[in-house]
Every structure is written in structure tokens, then in C-alpha cells.
mmCIF file of the C-alpha atoms, coordinates in Angstrom:
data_MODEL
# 
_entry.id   MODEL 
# 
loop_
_atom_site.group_PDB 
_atom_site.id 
_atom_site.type_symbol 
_atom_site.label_atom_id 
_atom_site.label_alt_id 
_atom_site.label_comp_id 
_atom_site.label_asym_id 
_atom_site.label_entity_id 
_atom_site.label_seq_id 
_atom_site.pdbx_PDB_ins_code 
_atom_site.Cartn_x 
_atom_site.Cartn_y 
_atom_site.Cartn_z 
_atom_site.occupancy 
_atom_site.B_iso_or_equiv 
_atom_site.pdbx_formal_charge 
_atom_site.auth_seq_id 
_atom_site.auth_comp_id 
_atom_site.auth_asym_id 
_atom_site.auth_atom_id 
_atom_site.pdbx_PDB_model_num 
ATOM 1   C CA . UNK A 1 1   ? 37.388 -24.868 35.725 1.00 0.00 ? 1   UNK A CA 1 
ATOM 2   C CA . UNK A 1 2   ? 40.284 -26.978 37.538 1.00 0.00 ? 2   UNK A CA 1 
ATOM 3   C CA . UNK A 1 3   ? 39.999 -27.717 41.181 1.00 0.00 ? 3   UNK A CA 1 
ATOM 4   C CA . UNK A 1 4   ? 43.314 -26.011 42.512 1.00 0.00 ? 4   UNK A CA 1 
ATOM 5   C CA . UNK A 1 5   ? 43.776 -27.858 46.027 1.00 0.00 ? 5   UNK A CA 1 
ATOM 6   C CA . UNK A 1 6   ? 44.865 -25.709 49.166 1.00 0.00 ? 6   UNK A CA 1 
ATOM 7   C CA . UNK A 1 7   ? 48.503 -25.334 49.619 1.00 0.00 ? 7   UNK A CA 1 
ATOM 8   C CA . UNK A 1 8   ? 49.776 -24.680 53.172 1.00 0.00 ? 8   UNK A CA 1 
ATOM 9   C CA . UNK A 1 9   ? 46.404 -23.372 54.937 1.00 0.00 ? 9   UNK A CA 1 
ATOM 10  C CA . UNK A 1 10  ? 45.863 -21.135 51.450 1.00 0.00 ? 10  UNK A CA 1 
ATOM 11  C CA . UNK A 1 11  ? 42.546 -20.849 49.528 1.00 0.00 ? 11  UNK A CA 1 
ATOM 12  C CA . UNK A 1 12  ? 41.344 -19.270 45.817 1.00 0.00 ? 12  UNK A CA 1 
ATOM 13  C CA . UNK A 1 13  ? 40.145 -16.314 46.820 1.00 0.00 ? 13  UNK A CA 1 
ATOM 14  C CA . UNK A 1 14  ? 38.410 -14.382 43.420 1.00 0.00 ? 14  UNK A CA 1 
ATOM 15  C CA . UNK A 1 15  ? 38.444 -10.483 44.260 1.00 0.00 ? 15  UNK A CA 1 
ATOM 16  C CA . UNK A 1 16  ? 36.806 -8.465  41.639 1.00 0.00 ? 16  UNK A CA 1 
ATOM 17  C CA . UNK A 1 17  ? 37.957 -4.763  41.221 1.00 0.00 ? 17  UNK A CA 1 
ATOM 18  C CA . UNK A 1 18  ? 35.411 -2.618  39.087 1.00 0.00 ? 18  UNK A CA 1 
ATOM 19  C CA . UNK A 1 19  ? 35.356 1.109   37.762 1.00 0.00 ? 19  UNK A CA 1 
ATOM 20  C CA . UNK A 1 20  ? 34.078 3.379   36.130 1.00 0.00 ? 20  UNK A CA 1 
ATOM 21  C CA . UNK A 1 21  ? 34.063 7.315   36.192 1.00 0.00 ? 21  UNK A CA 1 
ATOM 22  C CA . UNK A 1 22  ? 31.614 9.226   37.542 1.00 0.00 ? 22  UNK A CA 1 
ATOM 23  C CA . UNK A 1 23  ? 30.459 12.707  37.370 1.00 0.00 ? 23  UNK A CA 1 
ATOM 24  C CA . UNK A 1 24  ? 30.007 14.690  40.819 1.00 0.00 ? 24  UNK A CA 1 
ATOM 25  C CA . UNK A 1 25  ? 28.471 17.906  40.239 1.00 0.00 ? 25  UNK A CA 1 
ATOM 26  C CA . UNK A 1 26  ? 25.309 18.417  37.919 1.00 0.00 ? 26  UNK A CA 1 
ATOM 27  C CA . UNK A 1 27  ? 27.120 20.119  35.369 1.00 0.00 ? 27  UNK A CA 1 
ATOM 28  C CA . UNK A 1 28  ? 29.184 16.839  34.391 1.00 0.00 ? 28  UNK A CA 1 
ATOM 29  C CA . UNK A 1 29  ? 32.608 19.008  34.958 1.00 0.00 ? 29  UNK A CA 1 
ATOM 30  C CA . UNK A 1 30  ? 34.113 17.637  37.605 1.00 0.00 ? 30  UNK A CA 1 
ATOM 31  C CA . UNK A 1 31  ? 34.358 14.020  37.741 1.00 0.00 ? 31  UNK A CA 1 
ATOM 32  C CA . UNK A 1 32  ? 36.094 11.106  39.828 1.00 0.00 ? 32  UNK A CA 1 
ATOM 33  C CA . UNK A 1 33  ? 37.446 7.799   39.214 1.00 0.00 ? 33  UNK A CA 1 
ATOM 34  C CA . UNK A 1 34  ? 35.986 5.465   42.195 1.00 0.00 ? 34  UNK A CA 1 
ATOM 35  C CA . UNK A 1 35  ? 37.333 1.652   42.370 1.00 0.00 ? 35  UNK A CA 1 
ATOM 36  C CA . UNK A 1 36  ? 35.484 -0.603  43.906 1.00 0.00 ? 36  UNK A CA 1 
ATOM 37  C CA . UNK A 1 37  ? 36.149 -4.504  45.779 1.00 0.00 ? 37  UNK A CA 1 
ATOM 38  C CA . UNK A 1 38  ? 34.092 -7.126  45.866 1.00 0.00 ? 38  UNK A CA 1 
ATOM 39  C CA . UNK A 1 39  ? 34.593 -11.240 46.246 1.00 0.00 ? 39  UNK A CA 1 
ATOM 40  C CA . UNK A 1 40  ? 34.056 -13.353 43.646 1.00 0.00 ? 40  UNK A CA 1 
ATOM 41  C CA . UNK A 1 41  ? 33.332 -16.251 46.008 1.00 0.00 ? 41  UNK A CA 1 
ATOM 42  C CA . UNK A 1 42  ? 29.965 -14.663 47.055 1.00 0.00 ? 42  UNK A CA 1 
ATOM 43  C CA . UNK A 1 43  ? 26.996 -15.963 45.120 1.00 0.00 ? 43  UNK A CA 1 
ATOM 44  C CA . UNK A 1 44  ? 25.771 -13.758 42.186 1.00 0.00 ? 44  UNK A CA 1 
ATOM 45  C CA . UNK A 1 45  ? 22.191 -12.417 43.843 1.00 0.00 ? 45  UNK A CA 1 
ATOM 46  C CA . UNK A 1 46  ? 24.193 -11.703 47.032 1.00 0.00 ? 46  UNK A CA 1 
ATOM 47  C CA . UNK A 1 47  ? 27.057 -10.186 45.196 1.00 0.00 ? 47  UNK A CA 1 
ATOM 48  C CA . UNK A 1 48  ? 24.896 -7.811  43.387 1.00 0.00 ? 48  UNK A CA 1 
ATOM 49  C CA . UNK A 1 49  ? 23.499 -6.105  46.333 1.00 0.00 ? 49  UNK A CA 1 
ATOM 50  C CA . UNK A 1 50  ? 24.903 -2.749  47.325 1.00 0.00 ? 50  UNK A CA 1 
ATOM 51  C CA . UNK A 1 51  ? 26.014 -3.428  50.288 1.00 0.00 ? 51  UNK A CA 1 
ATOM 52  C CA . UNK A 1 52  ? 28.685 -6.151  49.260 1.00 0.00 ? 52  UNK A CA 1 
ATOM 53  C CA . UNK A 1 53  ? 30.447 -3.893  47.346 1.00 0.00 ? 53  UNK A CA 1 
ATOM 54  C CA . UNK A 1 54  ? 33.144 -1.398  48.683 1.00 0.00 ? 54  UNK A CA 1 
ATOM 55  C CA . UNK A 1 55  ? 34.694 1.476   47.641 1.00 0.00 ? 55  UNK A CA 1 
ATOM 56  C CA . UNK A 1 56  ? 38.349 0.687   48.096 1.00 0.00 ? 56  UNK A CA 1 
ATOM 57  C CA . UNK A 1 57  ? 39.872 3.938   46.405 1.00 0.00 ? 57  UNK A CA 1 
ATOM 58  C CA . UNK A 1 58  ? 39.779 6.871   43.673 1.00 0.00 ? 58  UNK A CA 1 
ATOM 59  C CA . UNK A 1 59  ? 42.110 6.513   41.161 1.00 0.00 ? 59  UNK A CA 1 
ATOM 60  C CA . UNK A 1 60  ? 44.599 9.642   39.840 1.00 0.00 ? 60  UNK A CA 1 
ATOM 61  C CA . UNK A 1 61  ? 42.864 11.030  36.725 1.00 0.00 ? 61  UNK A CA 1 
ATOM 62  C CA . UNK A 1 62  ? 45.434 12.352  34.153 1.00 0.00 ? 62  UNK A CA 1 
ATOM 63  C CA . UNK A 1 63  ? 43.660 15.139  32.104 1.00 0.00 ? 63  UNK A CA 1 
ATOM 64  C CA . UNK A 1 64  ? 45.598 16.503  28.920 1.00 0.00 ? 64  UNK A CA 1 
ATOM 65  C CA . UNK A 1 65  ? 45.799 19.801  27.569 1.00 0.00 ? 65  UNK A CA 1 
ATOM 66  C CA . UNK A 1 66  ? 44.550 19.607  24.463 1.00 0.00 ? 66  UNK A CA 1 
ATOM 67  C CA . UNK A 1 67  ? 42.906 16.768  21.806 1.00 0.00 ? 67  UNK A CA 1 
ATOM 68  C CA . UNK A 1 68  ? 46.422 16.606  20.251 1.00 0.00 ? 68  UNK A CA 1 
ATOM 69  C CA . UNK A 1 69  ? 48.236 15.372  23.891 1.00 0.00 ? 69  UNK A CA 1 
ATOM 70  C CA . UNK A 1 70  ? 44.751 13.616  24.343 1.00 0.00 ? 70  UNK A CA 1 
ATOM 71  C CA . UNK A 1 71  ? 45.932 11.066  21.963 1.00 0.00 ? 71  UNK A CA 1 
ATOM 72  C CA . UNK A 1 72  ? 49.510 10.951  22.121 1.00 0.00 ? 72  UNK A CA 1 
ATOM 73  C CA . UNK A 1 73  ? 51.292 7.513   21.987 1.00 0.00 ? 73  UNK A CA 1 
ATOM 74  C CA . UNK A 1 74  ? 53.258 9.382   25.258 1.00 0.00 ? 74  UNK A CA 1 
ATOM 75  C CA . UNK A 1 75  ? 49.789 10.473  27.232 1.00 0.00 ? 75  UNK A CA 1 
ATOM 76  C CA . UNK A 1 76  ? 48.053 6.833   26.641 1.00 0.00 ? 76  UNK A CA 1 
ATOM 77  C CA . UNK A 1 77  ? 51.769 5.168   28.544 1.00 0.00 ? 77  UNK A CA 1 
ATOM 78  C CA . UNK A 1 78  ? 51.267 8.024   31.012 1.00 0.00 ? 78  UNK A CA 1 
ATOM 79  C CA . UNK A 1 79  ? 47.332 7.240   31.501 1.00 0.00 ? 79  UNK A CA 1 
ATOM 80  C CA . UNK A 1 80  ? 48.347 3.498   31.388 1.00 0.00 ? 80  UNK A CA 1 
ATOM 81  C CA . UNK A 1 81  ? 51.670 3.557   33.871 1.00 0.00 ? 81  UNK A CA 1 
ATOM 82  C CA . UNK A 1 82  ? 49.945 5.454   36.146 1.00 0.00 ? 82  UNK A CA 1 
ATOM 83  C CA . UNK A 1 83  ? 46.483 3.013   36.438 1.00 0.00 ? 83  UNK A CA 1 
ATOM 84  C CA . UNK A 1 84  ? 49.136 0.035   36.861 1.00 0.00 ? 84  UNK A CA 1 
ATOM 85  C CA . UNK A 1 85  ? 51.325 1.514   39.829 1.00 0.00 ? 85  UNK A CA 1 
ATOM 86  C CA . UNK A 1 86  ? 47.995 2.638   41.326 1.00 0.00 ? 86  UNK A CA 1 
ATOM 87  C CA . UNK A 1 87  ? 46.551 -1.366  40.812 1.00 0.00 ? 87  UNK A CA 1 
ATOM 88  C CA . UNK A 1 88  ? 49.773 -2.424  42.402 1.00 0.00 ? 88  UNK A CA 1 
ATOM 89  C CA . UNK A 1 89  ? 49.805 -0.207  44.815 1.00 0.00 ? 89  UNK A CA 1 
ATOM 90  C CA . UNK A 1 90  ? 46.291 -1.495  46.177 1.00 0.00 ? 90  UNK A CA 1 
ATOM 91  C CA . UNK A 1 91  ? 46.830 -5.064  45.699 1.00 0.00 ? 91  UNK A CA 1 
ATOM 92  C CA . UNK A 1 92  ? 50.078 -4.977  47.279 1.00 0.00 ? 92  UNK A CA 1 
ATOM 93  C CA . UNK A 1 93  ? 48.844 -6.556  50.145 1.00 0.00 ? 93  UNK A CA 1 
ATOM 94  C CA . UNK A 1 94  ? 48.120 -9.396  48.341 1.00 0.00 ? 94  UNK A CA 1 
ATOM 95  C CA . UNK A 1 95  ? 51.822 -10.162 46.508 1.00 0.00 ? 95  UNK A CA 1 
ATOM 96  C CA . UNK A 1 96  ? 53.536 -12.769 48.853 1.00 0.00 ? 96  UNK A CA 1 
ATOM 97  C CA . UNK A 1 97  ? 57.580 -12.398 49.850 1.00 0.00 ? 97  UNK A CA 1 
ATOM 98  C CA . UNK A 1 98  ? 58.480 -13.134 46.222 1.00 0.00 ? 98  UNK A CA 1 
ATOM 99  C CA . UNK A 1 99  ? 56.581 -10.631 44.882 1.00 0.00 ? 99  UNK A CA 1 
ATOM 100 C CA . UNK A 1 100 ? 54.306 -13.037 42.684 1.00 0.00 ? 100 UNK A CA 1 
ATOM 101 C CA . UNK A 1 101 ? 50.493 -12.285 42.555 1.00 0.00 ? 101 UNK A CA 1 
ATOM 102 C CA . UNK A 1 102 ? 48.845 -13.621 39.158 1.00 0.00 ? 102 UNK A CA 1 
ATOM 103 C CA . UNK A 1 103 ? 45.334 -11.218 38.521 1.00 0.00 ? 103 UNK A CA 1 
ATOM 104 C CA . UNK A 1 104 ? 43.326 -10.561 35.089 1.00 0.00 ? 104 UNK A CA 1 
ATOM 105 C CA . UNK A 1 105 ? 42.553 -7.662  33.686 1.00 0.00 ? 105 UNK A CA 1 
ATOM 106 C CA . UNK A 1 106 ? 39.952 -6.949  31.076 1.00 0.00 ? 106 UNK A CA 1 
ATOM 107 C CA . UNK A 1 107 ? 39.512 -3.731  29.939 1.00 0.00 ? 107 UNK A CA 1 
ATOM 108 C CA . UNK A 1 108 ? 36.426 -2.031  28.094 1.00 0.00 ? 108 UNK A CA 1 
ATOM 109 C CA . UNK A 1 109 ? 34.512 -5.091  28.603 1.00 0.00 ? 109 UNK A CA 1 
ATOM 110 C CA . UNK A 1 110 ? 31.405 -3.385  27.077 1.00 0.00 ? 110 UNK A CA 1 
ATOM 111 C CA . UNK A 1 111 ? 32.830 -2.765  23.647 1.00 0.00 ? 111 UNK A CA 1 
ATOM 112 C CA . UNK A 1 112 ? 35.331 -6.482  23.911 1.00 0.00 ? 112 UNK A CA 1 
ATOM 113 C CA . UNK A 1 113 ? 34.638 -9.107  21.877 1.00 0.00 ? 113 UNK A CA 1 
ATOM 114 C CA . UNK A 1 114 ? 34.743 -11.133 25.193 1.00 0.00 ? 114 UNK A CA 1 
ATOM 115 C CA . UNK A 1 115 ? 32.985 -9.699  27.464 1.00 0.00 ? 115 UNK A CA 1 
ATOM 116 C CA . UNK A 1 116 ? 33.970 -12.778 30.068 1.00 0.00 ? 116 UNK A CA 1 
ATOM 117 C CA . UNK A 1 117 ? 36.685 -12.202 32.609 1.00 0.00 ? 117 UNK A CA 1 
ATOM 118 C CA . UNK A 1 118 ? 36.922 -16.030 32.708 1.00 0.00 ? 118 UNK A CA 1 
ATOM 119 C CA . UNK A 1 119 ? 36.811 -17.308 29.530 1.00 0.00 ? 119 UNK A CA 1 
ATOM 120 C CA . UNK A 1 120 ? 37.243 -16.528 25.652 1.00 0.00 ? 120 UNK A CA 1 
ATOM 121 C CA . UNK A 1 121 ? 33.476 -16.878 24.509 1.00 0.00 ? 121 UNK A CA 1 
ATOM 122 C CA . UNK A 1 122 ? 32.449 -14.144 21.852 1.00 0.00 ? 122 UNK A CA 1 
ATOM 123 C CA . UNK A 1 123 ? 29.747 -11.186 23.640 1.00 0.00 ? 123 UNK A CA 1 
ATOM 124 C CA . UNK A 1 124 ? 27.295 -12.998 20.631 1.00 0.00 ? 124 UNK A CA 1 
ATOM 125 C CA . UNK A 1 125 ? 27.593 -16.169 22.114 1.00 0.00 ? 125 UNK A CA 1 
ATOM 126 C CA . UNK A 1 126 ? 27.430 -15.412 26.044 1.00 0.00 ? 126 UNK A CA 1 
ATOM 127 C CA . UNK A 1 127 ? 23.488 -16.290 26.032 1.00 0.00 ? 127 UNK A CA 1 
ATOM 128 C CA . UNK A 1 128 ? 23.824 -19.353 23.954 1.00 0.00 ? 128 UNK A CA 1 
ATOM 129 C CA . UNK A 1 129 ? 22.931 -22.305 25.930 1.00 0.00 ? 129 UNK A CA 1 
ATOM 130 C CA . UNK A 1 130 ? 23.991 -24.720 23.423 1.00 0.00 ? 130 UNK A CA 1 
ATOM 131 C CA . UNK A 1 131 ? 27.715 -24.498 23.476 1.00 0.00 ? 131 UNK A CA 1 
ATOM 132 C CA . UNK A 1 132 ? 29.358 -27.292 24.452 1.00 0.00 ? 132 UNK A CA 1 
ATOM 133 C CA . UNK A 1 133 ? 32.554 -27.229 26.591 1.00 0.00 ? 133 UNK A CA 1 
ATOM 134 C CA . UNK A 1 134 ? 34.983 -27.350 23.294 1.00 0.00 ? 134 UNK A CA 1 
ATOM 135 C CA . UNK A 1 135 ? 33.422 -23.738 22.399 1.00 0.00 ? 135 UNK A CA 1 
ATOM 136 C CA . UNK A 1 136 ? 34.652 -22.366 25.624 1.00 0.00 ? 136 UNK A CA 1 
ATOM 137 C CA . UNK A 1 137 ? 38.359 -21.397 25.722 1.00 0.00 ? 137 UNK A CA 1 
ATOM 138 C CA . UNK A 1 138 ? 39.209 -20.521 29.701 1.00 0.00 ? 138 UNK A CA 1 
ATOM 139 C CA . UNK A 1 139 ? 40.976 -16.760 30.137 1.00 0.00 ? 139 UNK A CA 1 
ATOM 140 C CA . UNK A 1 140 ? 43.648 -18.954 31.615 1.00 0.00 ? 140 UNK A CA 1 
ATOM 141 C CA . UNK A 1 141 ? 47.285 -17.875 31.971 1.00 0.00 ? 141 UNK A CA 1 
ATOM 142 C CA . UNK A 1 142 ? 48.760 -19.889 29.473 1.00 0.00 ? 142 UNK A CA 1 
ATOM 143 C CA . UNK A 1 143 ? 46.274 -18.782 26.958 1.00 0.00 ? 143 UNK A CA 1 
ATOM 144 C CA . UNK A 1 144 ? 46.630 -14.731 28.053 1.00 0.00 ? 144 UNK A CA 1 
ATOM 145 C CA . UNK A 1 145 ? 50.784 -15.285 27.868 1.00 0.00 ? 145 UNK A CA 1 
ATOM 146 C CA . UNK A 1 146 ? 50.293 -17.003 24.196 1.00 0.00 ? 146 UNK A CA 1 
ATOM 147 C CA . UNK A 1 147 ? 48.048 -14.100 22.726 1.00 0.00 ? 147 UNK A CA 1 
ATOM 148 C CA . UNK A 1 148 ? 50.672 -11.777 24.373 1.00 0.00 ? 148 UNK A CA 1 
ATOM 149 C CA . UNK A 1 149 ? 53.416 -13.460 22.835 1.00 0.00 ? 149 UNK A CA 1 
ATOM 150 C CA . UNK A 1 150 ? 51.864 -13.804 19.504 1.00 0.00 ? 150 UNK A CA 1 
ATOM 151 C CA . UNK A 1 151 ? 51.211 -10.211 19.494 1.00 0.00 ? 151 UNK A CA 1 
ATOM 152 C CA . UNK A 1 152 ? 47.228 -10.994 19.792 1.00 0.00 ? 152 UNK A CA 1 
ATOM 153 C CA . UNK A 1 153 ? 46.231 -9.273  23.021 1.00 0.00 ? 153 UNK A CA 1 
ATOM 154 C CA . UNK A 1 154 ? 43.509 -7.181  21.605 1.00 0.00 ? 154 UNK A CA 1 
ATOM 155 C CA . UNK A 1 155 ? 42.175 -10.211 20.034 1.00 0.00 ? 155 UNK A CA 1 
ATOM 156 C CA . UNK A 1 156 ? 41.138 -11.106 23.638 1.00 0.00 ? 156 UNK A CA 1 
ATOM 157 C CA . UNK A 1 157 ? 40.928 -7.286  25.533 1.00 0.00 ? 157 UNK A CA 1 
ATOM 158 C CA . UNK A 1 158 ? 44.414 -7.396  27.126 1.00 0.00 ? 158 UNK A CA 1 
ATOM 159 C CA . UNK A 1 159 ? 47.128 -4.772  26.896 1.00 0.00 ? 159 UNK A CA 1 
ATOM 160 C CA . UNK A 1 160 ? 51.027 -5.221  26.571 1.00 0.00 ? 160 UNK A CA 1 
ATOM 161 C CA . UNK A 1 161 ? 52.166 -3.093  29.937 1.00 0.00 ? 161 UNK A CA 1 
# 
């Protein structure tokens, strides 16, 4: 990982967003789609304590009709649009005057081949203490912009929006 010096007063700030449905009543019919903030800065066994993480919204659910809408090309942009104006919407407050914010997104992580938000290591290898630093490709955004380009984001769990 570089060392990115402060600019101006400004620090790296790592704020991770995490979600996941969940079912409210005890019939599993009705469910909600809670997102929730935490900072990456904070050490891992503080971090994973309940009270560092926030709920910071719900997020619209888009329910189809049928199975045959279900998986529609035109339902999946729907689903998709509508979870990326919602992320924008939150993190507005965190775009600057020119409108430039840089984030990661990772989606599915449990069924990715790279599990890692910050780098490209294979879900097989994440417990092998042996690799050396040329086995580890960072999730940087050159790397992200030349899978997009080469028409490899799923390769690495990233979606053309």
C-alpha cells in the first residue's frame, strides 16, 4: 500500500458500506434492505464490535412480477440504476465541488473469486501465509479501469454501470 501524503489539511479516510437483506417478520415475507457505515481506519477487534457500526439507511427494494421480469436484461439495469443513485445519493456528501469521489465496490464477495476489497488475491489463497508481495495484485484504480476496459470486470467482481 502507497503512503498518499495529506493535501491541503485532507486525510485517507477508508469508509466501509455493508449490506445485506434481512427478513423482519417470522414468516420471511417481508424483508428490508439495511446499509450500514463503518471506518476503515478503526482497528479490526474494535471495528467488529456492534457498536461501531451504524445503520446509515434502507435501500429501495425493486420486486418483479413474475420469474420472467425477475431476470430481464431491463429489471437487472432497473435493480442496478436504482442501487447506484441510492449509493450516490448517500455519499454525496463526500464528492468535492468537482464532483470527483473515487470508492470500490465489490459485489457478492461471498461467491467472488476475490473476496478482498483491497487487493486481487484468489478466496483459496486469502489464508496463505506464504505469498510473497509479487502474488498480491492491489484493487487499485488503474488495475479496476484496465479489467473494465478489457471487458474483464467479472474476472475481478466489478460491474460495467
Amino acid at each position: 500500500m502507497s503512503n498518499i501524503p495529506p493535501i491541503g489539511g485532507s486525510h485517507l479516510l477508508s469508509i466501509i458500506l455493508y449490506s445485506d437483506a434481512s427478513t423482519t417478520d417470522t414468516l420471511r415475507k417481508n424483508t428490508l434492505h439495511p446499509i450500514f457505515i463503518t471506518l476503515g481506519n478503526i482497528i479490526t477487534w474494535r471495528k467488529n464490535k456492534p457498536d461501531v457500526k451504524q445503520l446509515l439507511a434502507y435501500l429501495p427494494i425493486i420486486k418483479a412480477k413474475d420469474d420472467t421480469q425477475k431476470k430481464s436484461e431491463e429489471h437487472k439495469n432497473i435493480i442496478r440504476r436504482t442501487f447506484h443513485k441510492s449509493l450516490k445519493f448517500l455519499l454525496s456528501p463526500l464528492y468535492n465541488e468537482d464532483n470527483v469521489c473515487t470508492f470500490s465496490l465489490t459485489y457478492k464477495s461471498t461467491r467472488s473469486n476475490h473476496l478482498c476489497y483491497f487487493c486481487l488475491v484468489f478466496k483459496e489463497n486469502l489464508s496463505n501465509i506464504n505469498l510473497n508481495s509479487n502474488q498480491i495484485e492491489s484493487r487499485s484504480h488503474k488495475n479496476m479501469k484496465l479489467h473494465y476496459k478489457n471487458n474483464t470486470e467479472k474476472n475481478v467482481s466489478i460491474e460495467k454501470v
